[in-house]
N, C-alpha and C positions, 0 to 999 in steps of 0.2 A: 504494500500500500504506500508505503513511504518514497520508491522510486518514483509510481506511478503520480502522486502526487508531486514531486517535484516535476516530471516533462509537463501535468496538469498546469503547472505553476507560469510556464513559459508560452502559454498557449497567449494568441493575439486576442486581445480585449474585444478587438471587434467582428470576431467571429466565435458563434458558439450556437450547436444543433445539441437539442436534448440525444440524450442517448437512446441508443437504440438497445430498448430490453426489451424479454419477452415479458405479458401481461401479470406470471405469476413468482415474477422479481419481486422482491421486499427488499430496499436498501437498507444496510443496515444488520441485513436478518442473516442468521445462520444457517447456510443448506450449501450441501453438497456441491462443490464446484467452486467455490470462492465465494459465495454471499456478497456481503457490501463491498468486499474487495475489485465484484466483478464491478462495479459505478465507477470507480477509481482507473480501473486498467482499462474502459471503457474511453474515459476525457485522455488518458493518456495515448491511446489508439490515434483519436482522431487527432491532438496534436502531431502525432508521429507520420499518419498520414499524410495530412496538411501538406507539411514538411517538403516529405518525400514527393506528393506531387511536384510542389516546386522544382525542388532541386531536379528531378525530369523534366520540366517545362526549358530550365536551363539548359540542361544536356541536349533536350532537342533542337536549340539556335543557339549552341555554345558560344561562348567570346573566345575571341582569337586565340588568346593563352590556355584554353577550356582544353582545345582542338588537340588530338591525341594526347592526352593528359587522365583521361579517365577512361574506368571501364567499366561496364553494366553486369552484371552478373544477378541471376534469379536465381532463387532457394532450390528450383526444381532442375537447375542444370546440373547443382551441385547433387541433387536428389537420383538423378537420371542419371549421368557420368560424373561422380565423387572425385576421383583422382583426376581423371582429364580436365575436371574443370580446377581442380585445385592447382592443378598443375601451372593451369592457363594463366589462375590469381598470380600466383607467386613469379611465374614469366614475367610478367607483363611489369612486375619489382624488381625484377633482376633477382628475385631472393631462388634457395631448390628448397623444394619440399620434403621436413624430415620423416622417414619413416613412420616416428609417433604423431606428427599431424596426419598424416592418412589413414590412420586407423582412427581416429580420432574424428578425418571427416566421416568415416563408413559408421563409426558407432552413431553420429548426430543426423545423421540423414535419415531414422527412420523410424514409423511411429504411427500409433492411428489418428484420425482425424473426426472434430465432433461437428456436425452439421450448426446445432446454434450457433459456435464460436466463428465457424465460418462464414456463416450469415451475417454476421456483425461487421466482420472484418471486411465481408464483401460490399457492406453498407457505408464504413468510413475511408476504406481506402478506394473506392470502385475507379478514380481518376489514374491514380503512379497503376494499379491493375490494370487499366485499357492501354495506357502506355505502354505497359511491360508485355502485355499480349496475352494476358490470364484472363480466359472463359470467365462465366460467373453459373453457379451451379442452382437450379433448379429444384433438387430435392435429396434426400440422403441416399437415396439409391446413385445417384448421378457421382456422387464422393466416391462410392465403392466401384465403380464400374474402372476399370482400369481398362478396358478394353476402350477406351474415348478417354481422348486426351485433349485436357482443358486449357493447352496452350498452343496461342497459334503465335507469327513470330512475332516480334514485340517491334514498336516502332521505332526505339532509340538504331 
């Protein structure tokens, strides 16, 4: 709560959308999942959002100095090819990738997914997601279908 409340803290005065809970949220209240904690990680979503829109709005009419200077990388490249794409990071640094970070990205890459939390997420971030070229998913069957893939290629 207390990270969360700090990026909350940084958010612009002049923007702010109530959160996006389900009907039988109680802030405050104690239940499975995080209770009041989830209001907090919630204002700190959409600050983080925000953000990240941004900074892809930049990426896509970078300034001069921008111009090979960065690189875009999704969670699902790293998900989908771990090592190639770690490899790719650390290239692009000039750094090599040690042994214990590749096991380390193959341990973080993998995990099940909750359709609420998705929903949320698909609700504050949906902007840096159309840019990045993330689907948005329809119902929990559509999360577990791995046969349909929810990325097309991203605009940056």
């Amino acid at each position: 709560i207390r990270e969360s409340l700090q990026v909350v803290r940084s958010r612009d005065p002049r923007i702010h959308r109530m959160p996006f809970l389900d009907a039988s949220h109680k802030l405050g209240g104690k239940k499975e999942g995080g209770g009041g904690s989830d209001y907090h990680a919630l204002g700190a979503m959409e600050v983080i959002c925000s953000s990240m829109a941004k900074t892809l709005q930049t990426a896509l009419h970078p300034p001069d100095w921008l111009q090979g200077n960065y690189m875009a990388v999704r969670y699902e490249d790293l998900v989908v090819e771990p090592i190639k794409t770690l490899r790719r990071v650390y290239g692009f640094v000039n750094l090599a990738v040690s042994p214990e970070m590749e096991k380390f990205a193959l341990n973080m890459t993998s995990g099940p997914g909750y359709y609420q939390q998705i929903k949320q997420v698909e609700e504050y971030c949906h902007q840096p997601m159309a840019l990045l070229g993330y689907e948005r998913v329809g119902s929990p069957e559509e999360v577990k279908d791995l046969s349909r893939t929810l990325l097309r290629k991203p605009q940056l």
